[in-house]
Each structure stands twice: as structure tokens, then as C-alpha cells.
MIDOSE-1310 file (N, C-alpha, C; in nm, 2 decimals, decimal comma, always signed):
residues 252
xxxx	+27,95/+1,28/+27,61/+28,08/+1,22/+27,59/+28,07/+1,07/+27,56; +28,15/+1,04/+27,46/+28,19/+0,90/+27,40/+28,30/+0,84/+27,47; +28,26/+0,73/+27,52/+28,41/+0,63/+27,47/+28,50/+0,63/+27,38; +28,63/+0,61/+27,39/+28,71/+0,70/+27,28/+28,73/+0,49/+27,26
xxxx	+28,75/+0,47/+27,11/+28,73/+0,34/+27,09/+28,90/+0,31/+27,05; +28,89/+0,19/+27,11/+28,99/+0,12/+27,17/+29,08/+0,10/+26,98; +29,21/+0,14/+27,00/+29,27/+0,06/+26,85/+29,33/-0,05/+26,85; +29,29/-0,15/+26,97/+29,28/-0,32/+26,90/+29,15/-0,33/+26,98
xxxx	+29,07/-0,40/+26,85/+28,99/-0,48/+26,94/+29,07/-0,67/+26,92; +28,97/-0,74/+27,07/+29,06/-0,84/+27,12/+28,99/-0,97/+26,98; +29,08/-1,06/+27,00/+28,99/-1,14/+26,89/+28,85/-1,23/+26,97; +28,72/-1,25/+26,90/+28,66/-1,22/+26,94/+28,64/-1,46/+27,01
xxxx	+28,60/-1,46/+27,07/+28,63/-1,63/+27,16/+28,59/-1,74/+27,04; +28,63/-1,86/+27,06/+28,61/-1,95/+26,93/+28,49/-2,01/+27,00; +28,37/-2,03/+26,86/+28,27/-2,11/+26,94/+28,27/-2,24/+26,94; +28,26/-2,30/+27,09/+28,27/-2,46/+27,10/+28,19/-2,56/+27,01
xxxx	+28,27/-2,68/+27,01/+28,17/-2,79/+26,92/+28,21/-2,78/+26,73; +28,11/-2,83/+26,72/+28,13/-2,86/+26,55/+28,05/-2,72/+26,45; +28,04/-2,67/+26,40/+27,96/-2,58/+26,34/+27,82/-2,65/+26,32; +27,64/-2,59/+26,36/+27,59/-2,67/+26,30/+27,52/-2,63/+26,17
xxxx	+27,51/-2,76/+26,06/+27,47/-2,74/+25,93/+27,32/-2,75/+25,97; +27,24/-2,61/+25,90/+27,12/-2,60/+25,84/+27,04/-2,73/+25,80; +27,00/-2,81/+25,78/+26,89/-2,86/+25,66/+26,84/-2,77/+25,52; +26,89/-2,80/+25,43/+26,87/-2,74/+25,33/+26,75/-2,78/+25,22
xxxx	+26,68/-2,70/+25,22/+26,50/-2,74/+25,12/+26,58/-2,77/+24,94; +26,66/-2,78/+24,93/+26,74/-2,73/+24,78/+26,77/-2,90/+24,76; +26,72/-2,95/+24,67/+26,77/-3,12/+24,66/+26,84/-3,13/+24,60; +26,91/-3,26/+24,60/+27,05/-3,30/+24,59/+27,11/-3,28/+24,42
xxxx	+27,01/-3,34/+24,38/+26,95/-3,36/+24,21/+26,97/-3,20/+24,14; +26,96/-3,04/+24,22/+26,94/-2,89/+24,21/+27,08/-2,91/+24,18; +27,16/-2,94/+24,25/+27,34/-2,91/+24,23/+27,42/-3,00/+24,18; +27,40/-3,16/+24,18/+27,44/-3,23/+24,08/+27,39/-3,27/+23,97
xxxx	+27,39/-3,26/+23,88/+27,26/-3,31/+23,74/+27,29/-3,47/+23,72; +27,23/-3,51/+23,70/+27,21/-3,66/+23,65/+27,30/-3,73/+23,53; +27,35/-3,80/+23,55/+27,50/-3,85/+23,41/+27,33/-3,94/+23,29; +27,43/-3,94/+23,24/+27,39/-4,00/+23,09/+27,40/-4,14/+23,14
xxxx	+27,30/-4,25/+23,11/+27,27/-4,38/+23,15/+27,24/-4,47/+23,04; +27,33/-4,48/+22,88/+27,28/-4,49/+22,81/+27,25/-4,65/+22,81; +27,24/-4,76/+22,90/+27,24/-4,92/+22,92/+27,14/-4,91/+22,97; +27,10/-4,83/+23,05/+27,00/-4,81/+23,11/+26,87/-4,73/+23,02
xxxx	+26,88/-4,62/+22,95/+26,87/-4,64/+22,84/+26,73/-4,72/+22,72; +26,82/-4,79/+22,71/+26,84/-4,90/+22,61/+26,75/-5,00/+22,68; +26,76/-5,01/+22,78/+26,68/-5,15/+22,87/+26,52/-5,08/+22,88; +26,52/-4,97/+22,93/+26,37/-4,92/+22,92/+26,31/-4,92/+22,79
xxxx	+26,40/-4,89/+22,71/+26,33/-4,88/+22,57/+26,30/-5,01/+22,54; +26,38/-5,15/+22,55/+26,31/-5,26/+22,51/+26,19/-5,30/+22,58; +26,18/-5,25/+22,72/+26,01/-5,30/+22,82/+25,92/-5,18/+22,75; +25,94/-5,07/+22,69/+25,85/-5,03/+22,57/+25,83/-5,09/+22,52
xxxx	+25,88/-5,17/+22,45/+25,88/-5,21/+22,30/+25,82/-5,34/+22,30; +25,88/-5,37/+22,41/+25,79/-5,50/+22,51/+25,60/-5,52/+22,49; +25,58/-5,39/+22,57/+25,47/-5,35/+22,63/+25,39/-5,36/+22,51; +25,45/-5,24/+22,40/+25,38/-5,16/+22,28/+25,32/-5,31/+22,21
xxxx	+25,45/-5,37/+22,17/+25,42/-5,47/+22,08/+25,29/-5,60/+22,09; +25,27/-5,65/+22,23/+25,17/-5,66/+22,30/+25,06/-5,63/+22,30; +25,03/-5,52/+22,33/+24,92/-5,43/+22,26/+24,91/-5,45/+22,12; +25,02/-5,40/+22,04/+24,94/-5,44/+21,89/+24,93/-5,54/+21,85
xxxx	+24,95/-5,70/+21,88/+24,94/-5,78/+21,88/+24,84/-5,84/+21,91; +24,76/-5,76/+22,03/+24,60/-5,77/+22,06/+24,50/-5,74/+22,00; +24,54/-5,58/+21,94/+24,45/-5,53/+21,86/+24,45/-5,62/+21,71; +24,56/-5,60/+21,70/+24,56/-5,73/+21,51/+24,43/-5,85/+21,53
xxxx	+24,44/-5,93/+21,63/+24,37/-6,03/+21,68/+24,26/-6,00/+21,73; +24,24/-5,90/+21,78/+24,09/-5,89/+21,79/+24,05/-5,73/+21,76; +23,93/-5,71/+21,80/+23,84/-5,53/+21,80/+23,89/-5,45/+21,87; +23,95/-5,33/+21,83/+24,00/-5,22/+21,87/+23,91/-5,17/+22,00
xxxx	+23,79/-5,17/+22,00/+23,72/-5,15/+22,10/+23,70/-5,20/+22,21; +23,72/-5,29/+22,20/+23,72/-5,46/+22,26/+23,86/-5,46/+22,35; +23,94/-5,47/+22,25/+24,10/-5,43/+22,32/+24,10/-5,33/+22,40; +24,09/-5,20/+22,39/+24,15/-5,12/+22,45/+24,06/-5,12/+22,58
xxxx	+23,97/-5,17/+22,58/+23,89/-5,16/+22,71/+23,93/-5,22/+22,78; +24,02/-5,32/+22,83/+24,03/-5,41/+22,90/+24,18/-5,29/+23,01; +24,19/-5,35/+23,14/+24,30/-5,31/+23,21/+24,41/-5,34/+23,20; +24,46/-5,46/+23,19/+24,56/-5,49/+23,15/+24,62/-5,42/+23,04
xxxx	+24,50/-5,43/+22,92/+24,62/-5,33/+22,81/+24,61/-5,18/+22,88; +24,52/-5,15/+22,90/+24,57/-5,01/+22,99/+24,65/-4,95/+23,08; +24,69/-5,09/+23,12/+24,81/-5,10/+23,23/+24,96/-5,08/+23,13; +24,96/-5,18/+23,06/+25,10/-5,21/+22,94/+25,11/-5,07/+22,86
xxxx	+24,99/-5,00/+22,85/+24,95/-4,88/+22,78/+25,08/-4,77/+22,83; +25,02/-4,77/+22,94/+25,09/-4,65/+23,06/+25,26/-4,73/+23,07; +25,22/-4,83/+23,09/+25,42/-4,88/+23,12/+25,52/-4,83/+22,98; +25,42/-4,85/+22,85/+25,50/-4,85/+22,73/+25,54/-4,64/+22,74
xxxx	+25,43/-4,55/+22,76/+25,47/-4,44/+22,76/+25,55/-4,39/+22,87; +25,58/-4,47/+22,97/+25,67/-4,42/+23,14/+25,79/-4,46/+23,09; +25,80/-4,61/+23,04/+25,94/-4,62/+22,99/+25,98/-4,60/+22,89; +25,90/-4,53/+22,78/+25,98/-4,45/+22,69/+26,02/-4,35/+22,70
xxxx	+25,95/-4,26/+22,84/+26,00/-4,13/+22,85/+26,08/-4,12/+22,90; +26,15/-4,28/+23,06/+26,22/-4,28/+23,13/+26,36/-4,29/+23,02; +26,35/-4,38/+22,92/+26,43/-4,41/+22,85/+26,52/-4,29/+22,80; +26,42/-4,18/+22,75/+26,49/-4,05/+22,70/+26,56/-3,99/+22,81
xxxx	+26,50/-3,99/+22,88/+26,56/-3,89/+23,01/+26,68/-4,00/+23,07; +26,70/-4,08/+23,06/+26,85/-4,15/+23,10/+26,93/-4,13/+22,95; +26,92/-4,13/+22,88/+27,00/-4,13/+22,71/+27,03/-4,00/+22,72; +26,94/-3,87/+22,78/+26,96/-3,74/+22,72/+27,02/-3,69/+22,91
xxxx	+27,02/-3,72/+23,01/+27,07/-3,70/+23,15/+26,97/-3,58/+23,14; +26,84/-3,63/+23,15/+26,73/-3,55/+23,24/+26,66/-3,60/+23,36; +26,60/-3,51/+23,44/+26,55/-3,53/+23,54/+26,47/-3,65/+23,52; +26,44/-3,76/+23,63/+26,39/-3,83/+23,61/+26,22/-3,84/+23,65
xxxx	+26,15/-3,91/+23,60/+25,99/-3,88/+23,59/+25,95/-3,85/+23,75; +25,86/-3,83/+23,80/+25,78/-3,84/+23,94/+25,78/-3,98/+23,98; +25,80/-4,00/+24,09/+25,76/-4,13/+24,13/+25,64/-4,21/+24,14; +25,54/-4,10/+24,14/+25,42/-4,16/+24,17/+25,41/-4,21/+24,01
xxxx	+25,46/-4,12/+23,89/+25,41/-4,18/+23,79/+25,44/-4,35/+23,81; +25,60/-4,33/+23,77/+25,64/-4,46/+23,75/+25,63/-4,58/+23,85; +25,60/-4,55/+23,94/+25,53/-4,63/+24,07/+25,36/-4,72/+24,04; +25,30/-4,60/+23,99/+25,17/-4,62/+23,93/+25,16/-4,73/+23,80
xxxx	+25,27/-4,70/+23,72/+25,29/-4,81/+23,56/+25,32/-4,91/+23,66; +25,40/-4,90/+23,76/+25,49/-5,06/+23,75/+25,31/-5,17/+23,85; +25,27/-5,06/+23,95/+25,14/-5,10/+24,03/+25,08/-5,24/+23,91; +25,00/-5,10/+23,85/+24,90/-5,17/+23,79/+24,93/-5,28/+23,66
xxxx	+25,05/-5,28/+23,63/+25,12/-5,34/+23,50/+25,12/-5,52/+23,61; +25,16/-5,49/+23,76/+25,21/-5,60/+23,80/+25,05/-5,69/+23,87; +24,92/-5,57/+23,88/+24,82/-5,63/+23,95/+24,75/-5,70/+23,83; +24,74/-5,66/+23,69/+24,73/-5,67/+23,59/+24,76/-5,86/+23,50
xxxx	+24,90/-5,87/+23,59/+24,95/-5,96/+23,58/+24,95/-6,09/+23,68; +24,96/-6,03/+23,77/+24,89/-6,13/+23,87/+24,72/-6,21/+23,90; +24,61/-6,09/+23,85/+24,49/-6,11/+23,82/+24,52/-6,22/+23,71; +24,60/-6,17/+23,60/+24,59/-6,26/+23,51/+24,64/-6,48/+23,53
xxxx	+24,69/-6,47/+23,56/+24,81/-6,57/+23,64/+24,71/-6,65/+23,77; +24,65/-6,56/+23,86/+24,59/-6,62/+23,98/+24,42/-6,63/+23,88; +24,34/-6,59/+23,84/+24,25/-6,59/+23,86/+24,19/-6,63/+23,69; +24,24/-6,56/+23,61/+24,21/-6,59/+23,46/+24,23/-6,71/+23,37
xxxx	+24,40/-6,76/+23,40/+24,50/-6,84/+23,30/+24,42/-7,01/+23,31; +24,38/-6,98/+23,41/+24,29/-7,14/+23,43/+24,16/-7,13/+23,42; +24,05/-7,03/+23,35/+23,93/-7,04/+23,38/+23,85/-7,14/+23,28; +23,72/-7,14/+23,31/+23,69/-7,23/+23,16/+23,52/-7,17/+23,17
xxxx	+23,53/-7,11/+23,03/+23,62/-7,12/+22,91/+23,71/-7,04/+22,94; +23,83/-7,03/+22,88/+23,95/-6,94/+22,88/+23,95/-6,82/+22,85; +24,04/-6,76/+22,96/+24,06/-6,61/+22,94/+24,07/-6,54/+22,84; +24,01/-6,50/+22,76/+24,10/-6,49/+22,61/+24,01/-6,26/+22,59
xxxx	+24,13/-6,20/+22,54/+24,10/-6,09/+22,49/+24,00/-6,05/+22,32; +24,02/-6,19/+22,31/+23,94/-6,18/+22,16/+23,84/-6,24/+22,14; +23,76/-6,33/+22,28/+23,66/-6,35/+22,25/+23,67/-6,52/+22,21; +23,77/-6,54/+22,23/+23,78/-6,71/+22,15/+23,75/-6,81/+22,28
xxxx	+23,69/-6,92/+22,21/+23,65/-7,01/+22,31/+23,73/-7,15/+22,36; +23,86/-7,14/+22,28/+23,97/-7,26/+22,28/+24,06/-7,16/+22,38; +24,18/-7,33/+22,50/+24,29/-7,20/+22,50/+24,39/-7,18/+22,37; +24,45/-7,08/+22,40/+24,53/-7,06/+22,29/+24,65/-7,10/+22,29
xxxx	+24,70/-7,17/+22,14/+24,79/-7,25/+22,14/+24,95/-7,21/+22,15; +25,01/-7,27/+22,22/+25,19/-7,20/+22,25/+25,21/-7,18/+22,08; +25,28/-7,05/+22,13/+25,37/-7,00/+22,04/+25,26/-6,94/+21,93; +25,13/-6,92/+21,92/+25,08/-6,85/+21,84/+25,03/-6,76/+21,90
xxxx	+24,95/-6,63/+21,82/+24,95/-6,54/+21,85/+24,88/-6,46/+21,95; +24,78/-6,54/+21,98/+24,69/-6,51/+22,15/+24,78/-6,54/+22,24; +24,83/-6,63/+22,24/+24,92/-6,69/+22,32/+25,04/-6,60/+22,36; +25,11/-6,55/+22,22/+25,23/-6,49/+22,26/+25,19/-6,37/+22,35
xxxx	+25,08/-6,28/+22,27/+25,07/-6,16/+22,30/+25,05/-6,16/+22,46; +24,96/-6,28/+22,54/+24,89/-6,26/+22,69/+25,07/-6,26/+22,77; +25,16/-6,36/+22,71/+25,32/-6,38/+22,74/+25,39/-6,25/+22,77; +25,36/-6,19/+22,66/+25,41/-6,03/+22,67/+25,35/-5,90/+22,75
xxxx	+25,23/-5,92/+22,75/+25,16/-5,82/+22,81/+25,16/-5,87/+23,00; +25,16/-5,99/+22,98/+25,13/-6,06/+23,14/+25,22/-6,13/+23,19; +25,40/-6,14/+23,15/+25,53/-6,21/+23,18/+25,58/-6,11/+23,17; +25,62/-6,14/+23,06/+25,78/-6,07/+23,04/+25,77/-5,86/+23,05
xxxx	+25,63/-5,78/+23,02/+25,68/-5,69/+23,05/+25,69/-5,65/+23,18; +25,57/-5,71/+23,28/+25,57/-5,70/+23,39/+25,71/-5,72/+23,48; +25,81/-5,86/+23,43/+25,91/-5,88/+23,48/+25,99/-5,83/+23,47; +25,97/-5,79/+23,35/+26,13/-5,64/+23,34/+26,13/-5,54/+23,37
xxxx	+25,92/-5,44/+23,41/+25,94/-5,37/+23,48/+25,99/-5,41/+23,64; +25,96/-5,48/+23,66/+26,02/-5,52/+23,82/+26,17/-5,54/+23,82; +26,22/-5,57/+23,73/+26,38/-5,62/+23,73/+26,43/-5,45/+23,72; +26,38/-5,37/+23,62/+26,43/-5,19/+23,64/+26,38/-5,17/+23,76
xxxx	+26,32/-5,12/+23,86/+26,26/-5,10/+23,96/+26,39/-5,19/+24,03; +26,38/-5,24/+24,05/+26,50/-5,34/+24,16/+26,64/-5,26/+24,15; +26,68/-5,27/+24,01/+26,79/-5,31/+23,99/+26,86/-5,12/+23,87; +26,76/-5,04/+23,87/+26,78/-4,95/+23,78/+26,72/-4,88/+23,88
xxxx	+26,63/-4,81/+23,99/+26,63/-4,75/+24,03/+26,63/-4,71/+24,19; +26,66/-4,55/+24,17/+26,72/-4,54/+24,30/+26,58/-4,57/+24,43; +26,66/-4,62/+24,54/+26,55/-4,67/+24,61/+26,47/-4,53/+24,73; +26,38/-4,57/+24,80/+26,33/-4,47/+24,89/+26,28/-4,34/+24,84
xxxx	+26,23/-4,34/+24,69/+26,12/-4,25/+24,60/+26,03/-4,28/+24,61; +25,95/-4,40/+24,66/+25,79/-4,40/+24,69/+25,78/-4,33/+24,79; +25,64/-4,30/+24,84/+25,57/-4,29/+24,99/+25,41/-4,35/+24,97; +25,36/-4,34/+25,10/+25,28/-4,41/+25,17/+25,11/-4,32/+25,09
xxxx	+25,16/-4,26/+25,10/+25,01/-4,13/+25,05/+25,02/-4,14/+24,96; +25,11/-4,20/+24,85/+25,07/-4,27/+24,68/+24,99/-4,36/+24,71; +24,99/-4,47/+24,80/+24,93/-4,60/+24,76/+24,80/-4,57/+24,76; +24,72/-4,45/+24,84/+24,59/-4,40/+24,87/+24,56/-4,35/+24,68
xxxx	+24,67/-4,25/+24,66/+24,64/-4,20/+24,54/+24,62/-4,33/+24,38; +24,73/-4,38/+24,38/+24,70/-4,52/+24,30/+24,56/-4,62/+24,30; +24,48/-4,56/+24,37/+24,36/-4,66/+24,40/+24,24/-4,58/+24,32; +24,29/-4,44/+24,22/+24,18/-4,41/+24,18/+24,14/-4,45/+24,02
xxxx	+24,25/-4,47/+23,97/+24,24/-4,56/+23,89/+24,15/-4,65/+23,86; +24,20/-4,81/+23,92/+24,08/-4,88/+23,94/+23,92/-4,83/+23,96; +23,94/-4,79/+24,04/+23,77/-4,71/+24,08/+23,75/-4,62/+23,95; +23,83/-4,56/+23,89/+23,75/-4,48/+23,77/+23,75/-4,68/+23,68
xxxx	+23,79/-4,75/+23,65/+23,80/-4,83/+23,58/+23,69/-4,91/+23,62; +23,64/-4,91/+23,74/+23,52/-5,02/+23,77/+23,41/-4,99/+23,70; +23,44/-4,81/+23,77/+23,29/-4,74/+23,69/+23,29/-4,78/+23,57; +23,39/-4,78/+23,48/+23,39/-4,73/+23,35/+23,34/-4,87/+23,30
xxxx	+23,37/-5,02/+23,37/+23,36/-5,12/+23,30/+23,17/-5,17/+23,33; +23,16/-5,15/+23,43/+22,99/-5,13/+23,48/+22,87/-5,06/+23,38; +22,95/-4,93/+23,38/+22,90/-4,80/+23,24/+22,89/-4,90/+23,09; +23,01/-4,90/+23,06/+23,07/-5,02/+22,97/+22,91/-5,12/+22,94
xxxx	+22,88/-5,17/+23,02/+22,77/-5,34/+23,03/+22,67/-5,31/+22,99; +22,67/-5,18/+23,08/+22,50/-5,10/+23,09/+22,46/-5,08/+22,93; +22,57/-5,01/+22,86/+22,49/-5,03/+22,72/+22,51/-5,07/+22,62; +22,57/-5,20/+22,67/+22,60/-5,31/+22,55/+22,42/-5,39/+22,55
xxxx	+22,41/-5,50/+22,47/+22,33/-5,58/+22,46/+22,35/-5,71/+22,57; +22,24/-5,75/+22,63/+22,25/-5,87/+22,71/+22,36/-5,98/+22,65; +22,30/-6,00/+22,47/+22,37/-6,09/+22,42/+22,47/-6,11/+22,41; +22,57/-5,97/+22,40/+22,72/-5,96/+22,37/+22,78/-6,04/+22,43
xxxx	+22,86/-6,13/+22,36/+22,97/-6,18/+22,47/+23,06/-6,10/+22,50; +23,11/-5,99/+22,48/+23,19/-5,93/+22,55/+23,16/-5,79/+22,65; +23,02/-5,80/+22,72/+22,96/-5,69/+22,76/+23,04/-5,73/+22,87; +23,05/-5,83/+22,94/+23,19/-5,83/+23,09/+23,32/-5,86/+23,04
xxxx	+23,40/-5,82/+23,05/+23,56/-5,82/+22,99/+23,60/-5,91/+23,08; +23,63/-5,93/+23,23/+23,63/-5,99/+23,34/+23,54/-6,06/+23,43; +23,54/-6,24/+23,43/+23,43/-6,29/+23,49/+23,36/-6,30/+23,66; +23,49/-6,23/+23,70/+23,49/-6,16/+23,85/+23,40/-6,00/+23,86
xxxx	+23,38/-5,98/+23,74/+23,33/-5,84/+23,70/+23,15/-5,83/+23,65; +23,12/-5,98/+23,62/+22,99/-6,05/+23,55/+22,87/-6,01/+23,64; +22,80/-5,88/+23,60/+22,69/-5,88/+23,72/+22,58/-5,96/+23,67; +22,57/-6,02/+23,56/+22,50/-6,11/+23,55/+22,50/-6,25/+23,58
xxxx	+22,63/-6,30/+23,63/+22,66/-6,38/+23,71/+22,66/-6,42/+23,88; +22,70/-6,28/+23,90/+22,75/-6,25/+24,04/+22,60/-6,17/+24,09; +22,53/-6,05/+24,03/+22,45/-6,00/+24,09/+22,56/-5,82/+24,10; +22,48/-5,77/+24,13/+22,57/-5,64/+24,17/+22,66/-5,65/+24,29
xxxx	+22,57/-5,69/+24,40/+22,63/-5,74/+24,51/+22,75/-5,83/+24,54; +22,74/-5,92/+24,44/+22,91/-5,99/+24,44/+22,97/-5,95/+24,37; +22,92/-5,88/+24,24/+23,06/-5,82/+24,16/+23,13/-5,70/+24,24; +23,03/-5,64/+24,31/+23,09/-5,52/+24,45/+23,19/-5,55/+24,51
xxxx	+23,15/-5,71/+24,57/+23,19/-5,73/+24,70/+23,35/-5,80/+24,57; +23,30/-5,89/+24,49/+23,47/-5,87/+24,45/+23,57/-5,79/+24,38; +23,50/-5,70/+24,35/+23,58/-5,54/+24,32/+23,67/-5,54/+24,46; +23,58/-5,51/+24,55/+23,62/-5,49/+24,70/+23,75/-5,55/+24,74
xxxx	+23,73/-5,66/+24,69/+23,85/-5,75/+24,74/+23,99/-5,74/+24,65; +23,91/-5,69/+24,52/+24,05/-5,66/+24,44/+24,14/-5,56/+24,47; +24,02/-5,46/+24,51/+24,11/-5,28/+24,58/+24,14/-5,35/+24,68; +24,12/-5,39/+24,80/+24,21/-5,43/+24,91/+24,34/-5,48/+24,87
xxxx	+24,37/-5,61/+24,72/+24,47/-5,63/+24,70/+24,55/-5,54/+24,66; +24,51/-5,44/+24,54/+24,59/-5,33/+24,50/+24,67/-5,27/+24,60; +24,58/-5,22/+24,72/+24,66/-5,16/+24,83/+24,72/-5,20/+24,87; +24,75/-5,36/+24,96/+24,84/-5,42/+25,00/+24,93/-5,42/+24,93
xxxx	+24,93/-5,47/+24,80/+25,08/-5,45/+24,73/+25,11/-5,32/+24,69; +25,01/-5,23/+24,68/+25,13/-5,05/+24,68/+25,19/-5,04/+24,82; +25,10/-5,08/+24,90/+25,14/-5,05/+25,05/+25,31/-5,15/+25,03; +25,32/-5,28/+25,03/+25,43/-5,30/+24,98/+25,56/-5,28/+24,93
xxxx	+25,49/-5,22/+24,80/+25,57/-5,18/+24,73/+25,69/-5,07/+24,77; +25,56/-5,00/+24,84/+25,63/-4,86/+24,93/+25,75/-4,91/+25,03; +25,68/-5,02/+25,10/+25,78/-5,08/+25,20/+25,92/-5,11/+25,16; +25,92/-5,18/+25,07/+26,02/-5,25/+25,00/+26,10/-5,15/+24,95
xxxx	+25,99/-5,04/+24,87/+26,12/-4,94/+24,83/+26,22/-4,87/+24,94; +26,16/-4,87/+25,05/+26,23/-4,82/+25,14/+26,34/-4,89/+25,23; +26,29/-5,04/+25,23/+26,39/-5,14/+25,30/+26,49/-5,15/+25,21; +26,47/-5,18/+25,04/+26,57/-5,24/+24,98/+26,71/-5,09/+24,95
xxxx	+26,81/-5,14/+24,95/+26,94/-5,06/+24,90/+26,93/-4,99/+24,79; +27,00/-4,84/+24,74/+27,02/-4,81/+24,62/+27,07/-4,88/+24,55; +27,03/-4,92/+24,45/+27,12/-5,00/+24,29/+27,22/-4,89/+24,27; +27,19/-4,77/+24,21/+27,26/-4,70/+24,16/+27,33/-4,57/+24,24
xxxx	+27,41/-4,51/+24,19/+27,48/-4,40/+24,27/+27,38/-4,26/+24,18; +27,39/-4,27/+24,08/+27,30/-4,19/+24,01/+27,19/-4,17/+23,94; +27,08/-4,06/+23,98/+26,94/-4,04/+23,97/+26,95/-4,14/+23,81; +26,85/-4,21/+23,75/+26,79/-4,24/+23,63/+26,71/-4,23/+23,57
């Protein structure tokens, strides 16, 4: 025998408190799409154009070989393709790049710049990418190009970064990953020496880098010191992205 079932059931008790919401794995970016940023846009496209122009400006003036070996243009290299892609994807409201990329251009575009600035802009003889033994005179063309590759694009990637993107996209386990870079780039400039001629003047690109100066052991030890700086400022960089406020309301 059954219970013969009841024809009301009672309503059933309200549960106390607020309902609680889930955590949802599904990001924010999944359900709203990104608007069209076309000022924004436009501004990346000129620290392209920035970057690019720089670069060919180097190569005109000096050896294609010569040029592209150096880090700094390798650095402007990478910023001119991040901000031209970022460029499209704000013009066309697409997802915006990985952080670590764009994290990575702005890194090494800004250590690139600062090496240049602290340790090169006063050396003697002068820093120069082509090999010249004068410094080079304002407003001509050694001159302009180090302006552009080692001022102005660096500072307008830092002015987008501030001011164009959204904040708290870095983390801490980039700044480890950003450091491989350089290290393939040491090898590569050491590799680089090994089978040039003693005589070349351009078998060290960088006089911090001179193991014929330094010995292996100090060009090590100041490698050493340069990766330490790189980290501190990713390590920074990460900081800052997370202390500073969003600029914008929407992904870019």
C-alpha cells in the first residue's frame, strides 16, 4: 500500500540570504565583443610607422647584416608588427593580442632604449649602428634614425600602454618568460664574433658585449647584470600594470 498523494502540495520555504553566484570560467570579452577604436587605431598605426621607418633608415645608412643584428632594431622590429596588428584589431573590433606578446614589444623596445640612453649615447667613440667614428650630427640621418628607434617609439609605446590599455593583463610568470629572448640574443651575438674576423670592426655590436675587451668573464658578468635589469623592470612593469587604473572601459 501507497500513500494516496496529497492534491496540494504546500509551497515549498524561501531560502535565506542572497542567492549565491557561481564564478564563471567564461570571460567577460566571450559575451561582450570589443567596439571599434578607430583613434586608437590610428595611434598604433603611427608607433608602427614610427618603429618601421627607423629601421629603414638604419638599413639605408648602413649593412643589412650589420643592421638587423643589433637588438634594438630587433626590439622596434617586434613593436612595428604588435602595433600593427593591435592597430587592426582596434579598427576592425577584434580580440585583442596576448598580453605576453604585447608586454614583450613594449619590455624589450623600452630596455633597448634605456641601454641606449644610460650606457651608449656618451661612449667614445660613439655609439653608432653603421660603424662611423664621429657623433652624428642633429637632424641628419644617424642621428634621426637612433631619435626614432630609441625616443620617440619607445615613448609612445609607453604612452599606449598607460593610456590605451586596459590595465591588470600582465602577470608575474611573463617576466620569467621575457628573459628568453635576451639569452637566445647573447648566444646569438657571442656565435655572431666567433666567426667574424678579429679585424672587423663590427664583430661586437655592443661595447659591454667586447670579449676582447672584457675577457669572457666580464662580458658574462655584464650580460649578468643586464638580465637582472630586464627582470626588474618586467617585474615592474607587471607591478605597475596592476597598481595603475583602467584607461579604458573597452578591451583594445
Amino acid at each position: 500500500m501507497t500513500a494516496p498523494i496529497p492534491r496540494e502540495i504546500p509551497d515549498l520555504p524561501a531560502i535565506p540570504g542572497p542567492p549565491l553566484l557561481l564564478p564563471s570560467p567564461v570571460p567577460a570579452t566571450a559575451v561582450v565583443a570589443p567596439a571599434r577604436r578607430p583613434s586608437t587605431a590610428v595611434f598604433r598605426l603611427v608607433i608602427a610607422m614610427t618603429a618601421a621607418a627607423g629601421v629603414a633608415l638604419e638599413l639605408l645608412l648602413g649593412t643589412p647584416a650589420r643592421t638587423l643584428s643589433y637588438f634594438g632594431i630587433q626590439a622596434n622590429l617586434l613593436l612595428a608588427v604588435v602595433m600593427l596588428s593591435s592597430a587592426t584589431r582596434a579598427w576592425r573590433a577584434r580580440r585583442p593580442l596576448p598580453s605576453g606578446m604585447t608586454g614583450a614589444a613594449l619590455l624589450y623596445v623600452v630596455i633597448a632604449a634605456l641601454v641606449y640612453h644610460l650606457l651608449l649615447a656618451h661612449t667614445t667613440p660613439p655609439f653608432s649602428m653603421t660603424g662611423a667614428t664621429t657623433p652624428p650630427e642633429r637632424w641628419h640621418g644617424q642621428w634621426a634614425a637612433l631619435q626614432l628607434l630609441h625616443t620617440l617609439a619607445p615613448a609612445a609605446a609607453l604612452v599606449d600602454w598607460l593610456f590605451l590599455t586596459p590595465a591588470a593583463r600582465l602577470h608575474l610568470r611573463q617576466a620569467t618568460t621575457w628573459l628568453v629572448y635576451p639569452l637566445v640574443y647573447l648566444a646569438f651575438s657571442l656565435a655572431r664574433a666567433a666567426f667574424l674576423q678579429p679585424a672587423d670592426p663590427s664583430r661586437y655590436l655592443y661595447p659591454f658585449l667586447d670579449v676582447t675587451a672584457h675577457g669572457y668573464r666580464g662580458t658574462l658578468a655584464n650580460a649578468l647584470l643586464v638580465g637582472l635589469a630586464i627582470y626588474a623592470l618586467a617585474v615592474l612593469l607587471v607591478g605597475l600594470d596592476h597598481a595603475r587604473p583602467t584607461p579604458v572601459r573597452h578591451r583594445v
